[in-house]
C-alpha positions, 0 to 999 in steps of 0.5 A, a space after each residue: 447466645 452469640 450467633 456464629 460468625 458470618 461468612 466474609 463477602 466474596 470479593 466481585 470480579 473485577 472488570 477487563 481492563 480494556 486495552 490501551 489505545 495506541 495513537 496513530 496519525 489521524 489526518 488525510 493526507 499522514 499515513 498509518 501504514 503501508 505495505 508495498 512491494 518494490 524494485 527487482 528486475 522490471 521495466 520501468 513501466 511496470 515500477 512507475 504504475 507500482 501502488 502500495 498493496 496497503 496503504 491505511 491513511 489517518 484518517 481511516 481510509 483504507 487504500 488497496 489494488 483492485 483486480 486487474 487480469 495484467 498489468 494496466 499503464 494505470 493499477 485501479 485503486 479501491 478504498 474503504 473506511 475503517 472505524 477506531 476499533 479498526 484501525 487498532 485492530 490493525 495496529 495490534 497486529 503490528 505490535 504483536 508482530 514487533 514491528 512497532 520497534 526498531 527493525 530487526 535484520 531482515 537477512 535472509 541467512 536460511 541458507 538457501 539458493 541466493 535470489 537475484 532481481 527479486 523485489 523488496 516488501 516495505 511495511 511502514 508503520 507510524 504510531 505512538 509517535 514514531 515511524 518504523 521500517 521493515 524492508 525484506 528482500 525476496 520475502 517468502 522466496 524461501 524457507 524463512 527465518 524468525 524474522 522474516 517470517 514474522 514480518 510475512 504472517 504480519 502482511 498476511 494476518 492485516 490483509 484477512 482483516 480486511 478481506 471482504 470489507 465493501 470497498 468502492 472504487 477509488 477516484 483520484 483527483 490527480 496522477 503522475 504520469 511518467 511521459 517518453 516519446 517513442 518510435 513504436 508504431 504498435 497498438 496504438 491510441 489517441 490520447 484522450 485528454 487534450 488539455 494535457 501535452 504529452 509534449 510538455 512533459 519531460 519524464 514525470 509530472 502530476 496531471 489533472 486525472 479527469 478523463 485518463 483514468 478509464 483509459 489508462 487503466 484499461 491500457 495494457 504495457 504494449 499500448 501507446 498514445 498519439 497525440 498531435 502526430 507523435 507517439 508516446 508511452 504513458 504510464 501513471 500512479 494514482 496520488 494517494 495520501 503520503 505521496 510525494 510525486 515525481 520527487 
């Protein structure tokens, strides 16, 4: 007798797909993203020293501010190595938050009291062979709109994927330094590096960083340099990837 028909093979489950790897740039000196906070009412001291919060280069390194109790002539930098898998985590976050496209208006249309003097928040990203640009100002002043609240949780999400990574700190080989003579007499230092003249800058130039990180850093605002008679307020940016100095 015929037997009874046999039971059709379930199908296997078909494996996850993984994701699609986004590109990104991938030398030293290109950038990946960057996320900083610039402009308002501030003295030029405090805006020169400015460094990006974030700034991820192509070739995984990762750059962020060290911890300062205040603002020094010249903000300490750390930096730590993302692998791949890194790096696109923190591209996926960008996606998912809609920043790899064109930028929506960043208005602040919440209604709430008008800010004046605040900053602007820049995150920049550049991946699948573009670069966009998200400015906001006086971002998370105020109650926010879709958009702008988008770009916060961004800026928030990326920094706790990081958070707790070992980091060293970072040596720079060269800073810009933005260099005026001044008449005050107050807390004042010899300068600590000969072979650079203060009296031949005239505003910004790049200057070797050898011998003047210590001691700029350490440096409050209200600190001043003498050297060979004359005083000078001093205040420096380490050159990071991207950067084009003194331009």
């Amino acid at each position: 007798p015929a037997g009874s028909p046999s039971a059709a093979p379930s199908a296997s489950p078909t494996a996850a797909e993984d994701p699609v790897m986004l590109t990104h740039p991938t030398g030293a000196d290109e950038v990946v993203l960057s996320i900083e906070t610039v402009g308002g009412f501030v003295p030029v001291e405090y805006a020169f020293t400015n460094q990006p919060t974030f700034l991820l280069s192509g070739d995984g390194r990762l750059f962020r501010q060290g911890e300062v109790s205040e603002q020094t002539r010249l903000i300490p930098m750390t930096v730590t190595t993302l692998d791949e898998a890194q790096v696109q985590e923190v591209l996926r976050l960008a996606e998912d938050a809609g920043l790899l496209g064109a930028p929506p208006d960043y208005t602040d249309t919440s209604g709430g009291p008008q800010i004046s003097d605040a900053p602007t928040t820049s995150v920049i990203v550049t991946a699948e062979g573009q670069t966009w640009q998200h400015d906001a100002y006086a971002l998370g002043f105020d109650e926010e709109q879709a958009e702008r609240a988008a770009l916060g949780d961004f800026i928030v999400a990326v920094t706790a994927l990081v958070d707790g990574l070992d980091s060293d700190d970072f040596a720079p080989t060269e800073l810009a330094a933005y260099v005026m003579a001044t008449d005050l007499d107050r807390d004042v230092q010899a300068w600590p590096a000969d072979e650079v003249s203060l009296a031949d800058i005239d505003g910004c130039q790049v200057v070797p960083a050898q011998g003047l990180v210590d001691a700029l850093s350490q440096a409050s605002l209200t600190t001043m340099f003498r050297q060979d008679g004359a005083v000078y307020s001093v205040s420096a940016a380490a050159v990071l990837p991207g950067d084009q100095p003194c331009s």
